[in-house]
TORKOL-4160 file (C-alpha; in steps of 0.2 Angstrom, whole numbers, padded with zeros to 4 digits, m for minus):
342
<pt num="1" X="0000" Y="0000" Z="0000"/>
<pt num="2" X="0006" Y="0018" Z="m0002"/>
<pt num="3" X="0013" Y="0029" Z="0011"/>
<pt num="4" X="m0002" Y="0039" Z="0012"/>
<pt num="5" X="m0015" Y="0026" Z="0015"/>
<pt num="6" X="m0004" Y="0017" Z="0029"/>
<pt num="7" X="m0006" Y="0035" Z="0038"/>
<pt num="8" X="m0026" Y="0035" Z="0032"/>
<pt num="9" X="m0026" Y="0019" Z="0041"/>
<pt num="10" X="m0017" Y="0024" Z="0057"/>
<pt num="11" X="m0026" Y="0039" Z="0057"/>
<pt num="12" X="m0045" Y="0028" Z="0056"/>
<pt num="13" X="m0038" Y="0019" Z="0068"/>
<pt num="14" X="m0032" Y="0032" Z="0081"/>
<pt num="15" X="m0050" Y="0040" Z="0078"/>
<pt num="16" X="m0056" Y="0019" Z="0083"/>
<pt num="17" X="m0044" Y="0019" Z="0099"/>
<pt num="18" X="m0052" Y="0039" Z="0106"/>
<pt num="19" X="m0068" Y="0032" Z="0103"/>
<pt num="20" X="m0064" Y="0018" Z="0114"/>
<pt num="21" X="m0058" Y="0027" Z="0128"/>
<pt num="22" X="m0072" Y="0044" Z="0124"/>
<pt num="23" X="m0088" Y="0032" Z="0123"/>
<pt num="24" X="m0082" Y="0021" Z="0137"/>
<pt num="25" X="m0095" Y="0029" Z="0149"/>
<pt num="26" X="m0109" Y="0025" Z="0136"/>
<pt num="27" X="m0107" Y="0007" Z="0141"/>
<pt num="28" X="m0102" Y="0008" Z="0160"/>
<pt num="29" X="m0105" Y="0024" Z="0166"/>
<pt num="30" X="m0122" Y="0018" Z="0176"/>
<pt num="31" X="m0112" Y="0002" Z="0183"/>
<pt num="32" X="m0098" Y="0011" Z="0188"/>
<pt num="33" X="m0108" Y="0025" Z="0198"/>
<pt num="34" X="m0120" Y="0012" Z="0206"/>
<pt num="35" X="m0107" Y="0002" Z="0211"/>
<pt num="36" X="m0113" Y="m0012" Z="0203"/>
<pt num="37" X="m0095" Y="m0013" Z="0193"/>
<pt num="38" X="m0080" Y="m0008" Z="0199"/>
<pt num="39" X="m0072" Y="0003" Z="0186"/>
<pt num="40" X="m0059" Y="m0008" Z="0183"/>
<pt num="41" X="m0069" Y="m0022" Z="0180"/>
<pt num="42" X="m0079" Y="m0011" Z="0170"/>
<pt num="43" X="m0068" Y="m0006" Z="0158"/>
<pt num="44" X="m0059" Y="m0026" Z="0155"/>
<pt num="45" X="m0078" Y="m0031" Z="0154"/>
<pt num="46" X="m0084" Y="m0018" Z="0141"/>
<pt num="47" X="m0066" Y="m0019" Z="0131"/>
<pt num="48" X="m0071" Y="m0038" Z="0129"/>
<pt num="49" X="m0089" Y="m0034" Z="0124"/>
<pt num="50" X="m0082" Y="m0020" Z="0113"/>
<pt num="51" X="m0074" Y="m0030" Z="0104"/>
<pt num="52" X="m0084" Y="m0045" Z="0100"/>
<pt num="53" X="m0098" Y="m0034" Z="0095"/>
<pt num="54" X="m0088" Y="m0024" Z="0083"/>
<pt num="55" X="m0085" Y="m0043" Z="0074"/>
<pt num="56" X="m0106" Y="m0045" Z="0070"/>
<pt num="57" X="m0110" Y="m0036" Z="0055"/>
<pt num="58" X="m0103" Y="m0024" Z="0042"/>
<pt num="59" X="m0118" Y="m0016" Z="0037"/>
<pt num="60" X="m0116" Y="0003" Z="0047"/>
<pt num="61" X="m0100" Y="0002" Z="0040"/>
<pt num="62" X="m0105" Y="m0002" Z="0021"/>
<pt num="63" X="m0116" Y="0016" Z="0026"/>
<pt num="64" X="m0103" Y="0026" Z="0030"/>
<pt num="65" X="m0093" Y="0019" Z="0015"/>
<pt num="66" X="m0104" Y="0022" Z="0003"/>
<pt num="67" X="m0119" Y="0033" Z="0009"/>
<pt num="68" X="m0111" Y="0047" Z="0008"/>
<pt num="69" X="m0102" Y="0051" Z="m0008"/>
<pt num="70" X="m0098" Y="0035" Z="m0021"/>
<pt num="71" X="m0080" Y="0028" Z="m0015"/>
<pt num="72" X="m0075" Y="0031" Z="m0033"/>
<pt num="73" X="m0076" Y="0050" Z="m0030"/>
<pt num="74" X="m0065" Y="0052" Z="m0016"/>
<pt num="75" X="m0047" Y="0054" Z="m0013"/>
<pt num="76" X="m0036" Y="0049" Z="0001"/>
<pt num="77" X="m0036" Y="0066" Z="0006"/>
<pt num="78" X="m0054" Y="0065" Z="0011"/>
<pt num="79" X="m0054" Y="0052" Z="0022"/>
<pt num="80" X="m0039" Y="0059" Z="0029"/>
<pt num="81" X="m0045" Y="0077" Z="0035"/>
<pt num="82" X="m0062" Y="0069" Z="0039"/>
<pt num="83" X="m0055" Y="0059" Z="0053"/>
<pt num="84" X="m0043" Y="0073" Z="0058"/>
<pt num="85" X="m0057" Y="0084" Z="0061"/>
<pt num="86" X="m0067" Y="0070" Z="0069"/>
<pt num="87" X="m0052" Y="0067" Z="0083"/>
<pt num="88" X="m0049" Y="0087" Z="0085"/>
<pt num="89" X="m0067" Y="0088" Z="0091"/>
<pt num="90" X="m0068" Y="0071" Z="0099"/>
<pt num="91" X="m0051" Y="0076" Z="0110"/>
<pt num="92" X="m0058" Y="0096" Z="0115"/>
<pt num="93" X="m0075" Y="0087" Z="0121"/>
<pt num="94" X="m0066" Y="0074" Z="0130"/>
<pt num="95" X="m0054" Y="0087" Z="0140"/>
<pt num="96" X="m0070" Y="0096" Z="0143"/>
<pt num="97" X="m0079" Y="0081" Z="0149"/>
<pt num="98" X="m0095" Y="0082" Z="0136"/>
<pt num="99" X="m0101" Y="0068" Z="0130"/>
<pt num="100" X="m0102" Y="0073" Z="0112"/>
<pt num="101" X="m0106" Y="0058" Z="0097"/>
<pt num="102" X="m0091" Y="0051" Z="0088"/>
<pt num="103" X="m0104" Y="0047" Z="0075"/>
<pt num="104" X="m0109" Y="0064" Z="0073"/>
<pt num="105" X="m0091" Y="0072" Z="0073"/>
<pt num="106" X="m0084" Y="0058" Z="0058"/>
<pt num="107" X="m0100" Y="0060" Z="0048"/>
<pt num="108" X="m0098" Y="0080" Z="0049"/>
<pt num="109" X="m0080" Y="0076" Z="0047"/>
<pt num="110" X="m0083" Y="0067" Z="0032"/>
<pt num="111" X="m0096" Y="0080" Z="0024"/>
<pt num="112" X="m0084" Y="0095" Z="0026"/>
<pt num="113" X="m0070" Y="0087" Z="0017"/>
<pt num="114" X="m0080" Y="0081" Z="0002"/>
<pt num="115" X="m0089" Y="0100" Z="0002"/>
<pt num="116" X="m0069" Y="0106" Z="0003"/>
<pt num="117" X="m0063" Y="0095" Z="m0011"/>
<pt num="118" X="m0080" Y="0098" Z="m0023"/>
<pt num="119" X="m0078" Y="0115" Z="m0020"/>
<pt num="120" X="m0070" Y="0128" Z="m0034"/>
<pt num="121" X="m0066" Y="0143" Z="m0029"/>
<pt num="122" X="m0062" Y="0158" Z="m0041"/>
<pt num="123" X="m0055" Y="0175" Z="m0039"/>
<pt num="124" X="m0044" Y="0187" Z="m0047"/>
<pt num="125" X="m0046" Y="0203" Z="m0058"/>
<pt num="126" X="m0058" Y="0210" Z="m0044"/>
<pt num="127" X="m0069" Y="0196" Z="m0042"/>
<pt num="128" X="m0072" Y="0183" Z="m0032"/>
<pt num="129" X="m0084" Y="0166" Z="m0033"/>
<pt num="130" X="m0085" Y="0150" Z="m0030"/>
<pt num="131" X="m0096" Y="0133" Z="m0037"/>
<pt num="132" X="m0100" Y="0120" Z="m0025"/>
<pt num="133" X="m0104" Y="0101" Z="m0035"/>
<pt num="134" X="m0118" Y="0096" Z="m0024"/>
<pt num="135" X="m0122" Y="0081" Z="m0034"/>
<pt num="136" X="m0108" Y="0072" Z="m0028"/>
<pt num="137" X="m0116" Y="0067" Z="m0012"/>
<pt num="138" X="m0126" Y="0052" Z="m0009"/>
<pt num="139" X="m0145" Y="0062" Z="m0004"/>
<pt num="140" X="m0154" Y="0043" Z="m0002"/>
<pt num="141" X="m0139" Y="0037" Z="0011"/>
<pt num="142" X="m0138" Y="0056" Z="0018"/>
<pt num="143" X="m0158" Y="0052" Z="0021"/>
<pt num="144" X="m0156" Y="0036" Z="0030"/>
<pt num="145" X="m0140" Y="0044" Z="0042"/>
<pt num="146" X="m0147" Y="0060" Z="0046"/>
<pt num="147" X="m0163" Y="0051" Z="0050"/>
<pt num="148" X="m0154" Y="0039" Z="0061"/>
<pt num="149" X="m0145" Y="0050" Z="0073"/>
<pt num="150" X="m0160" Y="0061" Z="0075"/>
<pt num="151" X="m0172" Y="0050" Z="0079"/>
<pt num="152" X="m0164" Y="0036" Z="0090"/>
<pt num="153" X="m0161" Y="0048" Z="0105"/>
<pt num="154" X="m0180" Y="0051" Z="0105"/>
<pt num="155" X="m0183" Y="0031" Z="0104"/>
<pt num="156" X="m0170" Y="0029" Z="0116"/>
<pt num="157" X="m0182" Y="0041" Z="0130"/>
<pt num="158" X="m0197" Y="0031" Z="0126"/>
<pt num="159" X="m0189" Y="0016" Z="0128"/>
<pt num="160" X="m0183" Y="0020" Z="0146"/>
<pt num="161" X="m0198" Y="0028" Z="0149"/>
<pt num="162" X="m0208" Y="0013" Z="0145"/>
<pt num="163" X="m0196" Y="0001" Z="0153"/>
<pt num="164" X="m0195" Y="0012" Z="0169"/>
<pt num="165" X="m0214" Y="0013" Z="0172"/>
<pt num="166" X="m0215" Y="m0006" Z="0170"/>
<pt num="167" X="m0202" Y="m0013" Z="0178"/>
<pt num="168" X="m0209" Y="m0002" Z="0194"/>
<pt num="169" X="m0226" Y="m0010" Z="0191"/>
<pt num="170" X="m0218" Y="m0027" Z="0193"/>
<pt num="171" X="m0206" Y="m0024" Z="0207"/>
<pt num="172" X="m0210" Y="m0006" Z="0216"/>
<pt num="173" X="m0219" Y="m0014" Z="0229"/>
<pt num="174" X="m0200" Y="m0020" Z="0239"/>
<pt num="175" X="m0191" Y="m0011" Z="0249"/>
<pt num="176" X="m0176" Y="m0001" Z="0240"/>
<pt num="177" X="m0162" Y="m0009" Z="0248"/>
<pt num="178" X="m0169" Y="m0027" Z="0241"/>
<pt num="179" X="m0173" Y="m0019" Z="0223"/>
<pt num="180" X="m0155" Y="m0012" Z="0222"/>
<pt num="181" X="m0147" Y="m0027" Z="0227"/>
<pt num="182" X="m0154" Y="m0039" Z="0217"/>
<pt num="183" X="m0152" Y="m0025" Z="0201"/>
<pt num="184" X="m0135" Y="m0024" Z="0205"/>
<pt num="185" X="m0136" Y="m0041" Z="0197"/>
<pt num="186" X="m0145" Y="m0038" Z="0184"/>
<pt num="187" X="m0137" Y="m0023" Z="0178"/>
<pt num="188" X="m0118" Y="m0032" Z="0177"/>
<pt num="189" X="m0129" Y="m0040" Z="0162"/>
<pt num="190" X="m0136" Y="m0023" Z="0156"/>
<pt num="191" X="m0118" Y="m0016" Z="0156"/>
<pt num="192" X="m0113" Y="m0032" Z="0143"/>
<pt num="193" X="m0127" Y="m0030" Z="0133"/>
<pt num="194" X="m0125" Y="m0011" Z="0132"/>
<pt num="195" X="m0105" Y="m0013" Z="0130"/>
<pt num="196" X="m0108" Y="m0026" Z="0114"/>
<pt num="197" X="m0120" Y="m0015" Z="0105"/>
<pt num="198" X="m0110" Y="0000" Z="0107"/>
<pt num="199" X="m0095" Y="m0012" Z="0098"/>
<pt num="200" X="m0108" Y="m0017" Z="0085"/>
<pt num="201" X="m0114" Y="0001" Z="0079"/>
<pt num="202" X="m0095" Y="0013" Z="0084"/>
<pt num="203" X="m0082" Y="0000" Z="0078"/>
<pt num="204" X="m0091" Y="0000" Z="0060"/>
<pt num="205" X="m0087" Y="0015" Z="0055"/>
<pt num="206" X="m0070" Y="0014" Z="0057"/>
<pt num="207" X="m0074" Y="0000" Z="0044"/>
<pt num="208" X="m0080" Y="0009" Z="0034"/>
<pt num="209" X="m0070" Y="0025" Z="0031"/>
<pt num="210" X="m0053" Y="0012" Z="0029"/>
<pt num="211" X="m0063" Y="0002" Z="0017"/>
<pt num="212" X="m0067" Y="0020" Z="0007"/>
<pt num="213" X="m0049" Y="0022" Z="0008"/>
<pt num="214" X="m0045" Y="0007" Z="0001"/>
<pt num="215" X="m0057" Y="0010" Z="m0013"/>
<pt num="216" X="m0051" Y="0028" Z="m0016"/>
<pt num="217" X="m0035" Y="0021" Z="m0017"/>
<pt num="218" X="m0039" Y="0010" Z="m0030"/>
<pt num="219" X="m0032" Y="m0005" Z="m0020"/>
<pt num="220" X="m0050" Y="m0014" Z="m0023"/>
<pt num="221" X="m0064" Y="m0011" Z="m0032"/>
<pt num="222" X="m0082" Y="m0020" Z="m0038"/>
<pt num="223" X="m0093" Y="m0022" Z="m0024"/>
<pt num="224" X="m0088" Y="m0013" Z="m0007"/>
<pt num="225" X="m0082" Y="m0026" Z="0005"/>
<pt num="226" X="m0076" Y="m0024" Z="0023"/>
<pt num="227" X="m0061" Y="m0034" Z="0024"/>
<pt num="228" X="m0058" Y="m0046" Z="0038"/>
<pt num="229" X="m0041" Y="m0036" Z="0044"/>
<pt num="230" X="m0047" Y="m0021" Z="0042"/>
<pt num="231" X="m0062" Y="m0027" Z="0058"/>
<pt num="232" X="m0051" Y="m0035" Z="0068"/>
<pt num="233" X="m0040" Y="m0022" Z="0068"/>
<pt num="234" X="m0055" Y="m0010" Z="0070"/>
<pt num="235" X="m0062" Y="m0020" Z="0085"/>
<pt num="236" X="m0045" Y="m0021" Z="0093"/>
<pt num="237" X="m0043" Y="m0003" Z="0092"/>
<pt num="238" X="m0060" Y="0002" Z="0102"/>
<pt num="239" X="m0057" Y="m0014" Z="0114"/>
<pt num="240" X="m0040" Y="m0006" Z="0119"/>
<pt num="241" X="m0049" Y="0012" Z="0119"/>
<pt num="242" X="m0059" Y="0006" Z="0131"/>
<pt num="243" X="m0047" Y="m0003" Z="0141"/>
<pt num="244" X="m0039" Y="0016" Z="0143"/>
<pt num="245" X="m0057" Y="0023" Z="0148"/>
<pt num="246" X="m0065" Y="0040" Z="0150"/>
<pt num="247" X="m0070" Y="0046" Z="0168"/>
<pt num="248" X="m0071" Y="0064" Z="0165"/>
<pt num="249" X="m0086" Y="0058" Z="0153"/>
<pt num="250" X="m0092" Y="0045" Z="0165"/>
<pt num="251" X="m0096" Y="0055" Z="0180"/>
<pt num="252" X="m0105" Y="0068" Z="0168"/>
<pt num="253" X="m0116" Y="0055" Z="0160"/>
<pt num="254" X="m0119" Y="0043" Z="0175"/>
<pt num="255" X="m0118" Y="0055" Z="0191"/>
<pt num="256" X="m0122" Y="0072" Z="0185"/>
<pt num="257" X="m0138" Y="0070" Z="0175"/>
<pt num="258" X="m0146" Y="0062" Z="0188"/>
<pt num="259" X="m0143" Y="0053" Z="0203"/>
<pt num="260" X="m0143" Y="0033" Z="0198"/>
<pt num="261" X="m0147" Y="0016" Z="0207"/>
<pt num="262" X="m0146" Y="0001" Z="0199"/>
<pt num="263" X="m0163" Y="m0001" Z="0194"/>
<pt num="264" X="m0162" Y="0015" Z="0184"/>
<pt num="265" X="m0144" Y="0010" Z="0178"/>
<pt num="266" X="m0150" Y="m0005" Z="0173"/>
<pt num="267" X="m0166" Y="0003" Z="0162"/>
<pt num="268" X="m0158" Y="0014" Z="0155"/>
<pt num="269" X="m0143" Y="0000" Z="0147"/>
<pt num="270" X="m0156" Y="m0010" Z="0142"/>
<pt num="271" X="m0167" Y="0004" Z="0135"/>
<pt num="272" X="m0151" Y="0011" Z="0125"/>
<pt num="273" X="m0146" Y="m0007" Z="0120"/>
<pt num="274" X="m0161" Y="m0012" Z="0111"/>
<pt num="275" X="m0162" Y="0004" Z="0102"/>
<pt num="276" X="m0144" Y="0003" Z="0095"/>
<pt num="277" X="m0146" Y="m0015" Z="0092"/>
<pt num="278" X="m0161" Y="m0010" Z="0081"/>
<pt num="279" X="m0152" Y="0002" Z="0072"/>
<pt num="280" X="m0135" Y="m0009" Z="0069"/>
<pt num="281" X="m0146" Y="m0022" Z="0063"/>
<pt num="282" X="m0153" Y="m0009" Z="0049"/>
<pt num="283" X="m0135" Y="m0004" Z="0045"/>
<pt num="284" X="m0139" Y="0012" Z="0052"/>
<pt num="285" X="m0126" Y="0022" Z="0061"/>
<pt num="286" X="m0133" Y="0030" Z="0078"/>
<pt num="287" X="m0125" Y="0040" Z="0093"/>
<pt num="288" X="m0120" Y="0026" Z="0106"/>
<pt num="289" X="m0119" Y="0043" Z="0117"/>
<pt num="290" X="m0135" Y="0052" Z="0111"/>
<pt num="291" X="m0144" Y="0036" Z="0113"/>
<pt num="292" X="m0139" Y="0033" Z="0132"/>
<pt num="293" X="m0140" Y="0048" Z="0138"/>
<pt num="294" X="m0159" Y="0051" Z="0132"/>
<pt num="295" X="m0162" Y="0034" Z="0140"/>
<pt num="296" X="m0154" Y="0040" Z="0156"/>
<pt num="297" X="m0164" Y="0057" Z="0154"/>
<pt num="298" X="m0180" Y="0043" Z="0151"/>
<pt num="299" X="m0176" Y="0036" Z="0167"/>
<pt num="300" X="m0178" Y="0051" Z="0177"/>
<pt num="301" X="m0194" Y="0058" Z="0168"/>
<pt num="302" X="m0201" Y="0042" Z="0174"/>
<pt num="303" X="m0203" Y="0048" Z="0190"/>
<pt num="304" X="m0206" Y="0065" Z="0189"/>
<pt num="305" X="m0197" Y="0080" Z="0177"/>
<pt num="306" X="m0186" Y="0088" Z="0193"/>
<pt num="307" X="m0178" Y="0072" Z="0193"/>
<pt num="308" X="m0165" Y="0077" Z="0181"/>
<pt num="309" X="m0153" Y="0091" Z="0181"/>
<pt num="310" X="m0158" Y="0102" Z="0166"/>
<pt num="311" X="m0145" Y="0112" Z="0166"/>
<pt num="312" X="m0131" Y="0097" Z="0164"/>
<pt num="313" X="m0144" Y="0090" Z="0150"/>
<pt num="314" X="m0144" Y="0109" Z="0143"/>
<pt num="315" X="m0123" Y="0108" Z="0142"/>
<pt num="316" X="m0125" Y="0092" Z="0134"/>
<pt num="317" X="m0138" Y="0095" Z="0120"/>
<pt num="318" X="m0126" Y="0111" Z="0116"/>
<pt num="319" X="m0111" Y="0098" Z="0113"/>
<pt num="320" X="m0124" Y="0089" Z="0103"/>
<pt num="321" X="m0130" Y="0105" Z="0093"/>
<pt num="322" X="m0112" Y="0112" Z="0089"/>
<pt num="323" X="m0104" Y="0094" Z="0085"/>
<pt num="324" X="m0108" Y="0091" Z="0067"/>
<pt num="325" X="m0106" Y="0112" Z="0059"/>
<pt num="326" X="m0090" Y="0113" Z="0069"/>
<pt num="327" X="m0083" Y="0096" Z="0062"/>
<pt num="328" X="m0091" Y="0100" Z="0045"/>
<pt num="329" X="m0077" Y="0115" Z="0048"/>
<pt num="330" X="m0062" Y="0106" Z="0054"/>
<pt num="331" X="m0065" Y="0094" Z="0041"/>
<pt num="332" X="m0065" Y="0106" Z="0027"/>
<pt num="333" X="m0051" Y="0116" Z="0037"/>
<pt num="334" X="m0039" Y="0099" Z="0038"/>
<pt num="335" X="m0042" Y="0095" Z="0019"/>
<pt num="336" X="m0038" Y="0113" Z="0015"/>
<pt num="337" X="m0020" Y="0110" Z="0026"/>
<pt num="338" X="m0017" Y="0094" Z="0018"/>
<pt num="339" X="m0022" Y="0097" Z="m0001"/>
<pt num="340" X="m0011" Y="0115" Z="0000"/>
<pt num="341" X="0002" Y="0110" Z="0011"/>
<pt num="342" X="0005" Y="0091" Z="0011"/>
């Protein structure tokens, strides 16, 4: 392979290995903070969870791929700035402790740097303009990704909501102390089912941006096929990710938004679980964070609205708001840098 898709290749899988460690709380945040896990087994429980459910499927990573822009009408310079601005973004939100999406950040990433390259610019003589080839992008697979992210979060809160309201008709009558220690249980089967699916949806788009590298390159061609290294060495990445883990995130998604026991932790990863699950197996790409987080949110309007911090939720929505226009920017800023400079 050349030079510059070994770096491509690297570079996906750094972006892999900081979505380890910066989702880590999506899978064991609840755990951690009801005790149910201690973080180190956390964290060697998730990695191993990580990465066999990143092993299941290729089909959110056949998405990504191709349902954004034809893999033929890349260049290696694309992917390239498009996971540069997805790890700038995914590093300043882990430093400040916001659970921002991965999935947002490389999808806004990848739009930015495709916009940058399709993008003429002309100016001299007094005047300036610029043509942008819109057509290039994929609308039907844009459709079905934009439609993903924004409508899982809001299935993710229905689901806890609905799970929430009936696991307290079955079980409210016992004392706490006896619900939480038999949920305790419960939830160290929550945490692995929460821990896999996030592996099954995040790892695959690693997939799939190296495997549109390896198309752009012109290393393969025909139909757009994940190769088997190229998921191994994508699940390895998140499992060691994880292995790192992210507790600047984890006491923002687990402690802040709410306080947690284990029946509420337990919900909520089993609420956020199915939802991802659903989407995976439709080979749509969702936030594992958005997803969780509106589950946890779910949880807590369950009982009554007060329940949840609002403010934390209104610092975390913001992360979400500003994630895909200011990766869309650093995407079309690191494609600039590297088509100029490089």
């Amino acid at each position: 392979m050349p030079s510059w898709l070994w770096l491509t290749v690297v570079t996906a899988l750094v972006f892999d290995f900081i979505n380890g460690f910066h989702d880590t709380a999506n899978a064991i945040a609840t755990s951690v903070l009801t005790r149910a896990l201690s973080i180190t087994q956390a964290i060697v429980f998730a990695s191993g969870l990580n990465f066999l459910g990143a092993m299941v499927s290729v089909g959110v990573a056949t998405t990504i791929g191709k349902g954004i822009i034809d893999p033929r009408d890349t260049t290696h310079s694309v992917v390239l700035a498009a996971l540069l601005g997805a790890i700038a973004w995914n590093l300043i939100t882990w430093r400040l402790g916001l659970p921002s999406s991965s999935s947002h950040a490389l999808i806004g990433g990848v739009i930015g740097a495709v916009a940058a390259d399709h993008t003429t610019i002309q100016a001299g003589a007094g005047a300036f303009g610029w043509h942008f080839e819109y057509g290039v992008f994929n609308l039907a697979g844009l459709e079905k990704i934009f439609l993903a992210l924004l409508i899982s979060p809001v299935f993710g809160m229905i689901a806890a909501v609905a799970l929430m309201i009936a696991l307290l008709h079955v079980f409210g009558r016992f004392p706490p102390s006896t619900l939480n220690r038999h949920f305790k249980r419960f939830q160290v089967m929550s945490a692995g089912f929460m821990a896999f699916s996030h592996g099954s949806n995040d790892a695959q788009k690693s997939m799939g941006i190296i495997t549109l590298a390896l198309f752009a390159s012109g290393i393969y061609g025909g139909e757009f096929l994940v190769p088997t290294w190229v998921k191994l060495a994508c699940a390895t990445a998140m499992a060691l990710g994880t292995a790192v883990g992210g507790w600047r995130i984890i006491k923002t998604v687990g402690r802040k938004v709410m306080e947690l026991k284990p029946i509420h932790g337990f919900a909520a990863e089993t609420a956020a679980a199915l939802v991802i699950q659903t989407a995976t197996h439709l080979g749509a790409p969702v936030s594992t964070t958005h997803v969780i987080s509106s589950s946890i949110m779910g949880v807590g309007v369950s009982h009554r609205l007060t329940a949840v911090r609002w403010g934390v939720v209104g610092q975390i929505v913001l992360a979400w708001v500003l994630t895909l226009p200011f990766c869309y920017l650093f995407g079309a800023l690191a494609y600039w840098l590297i088509h100029n400079w490089l």
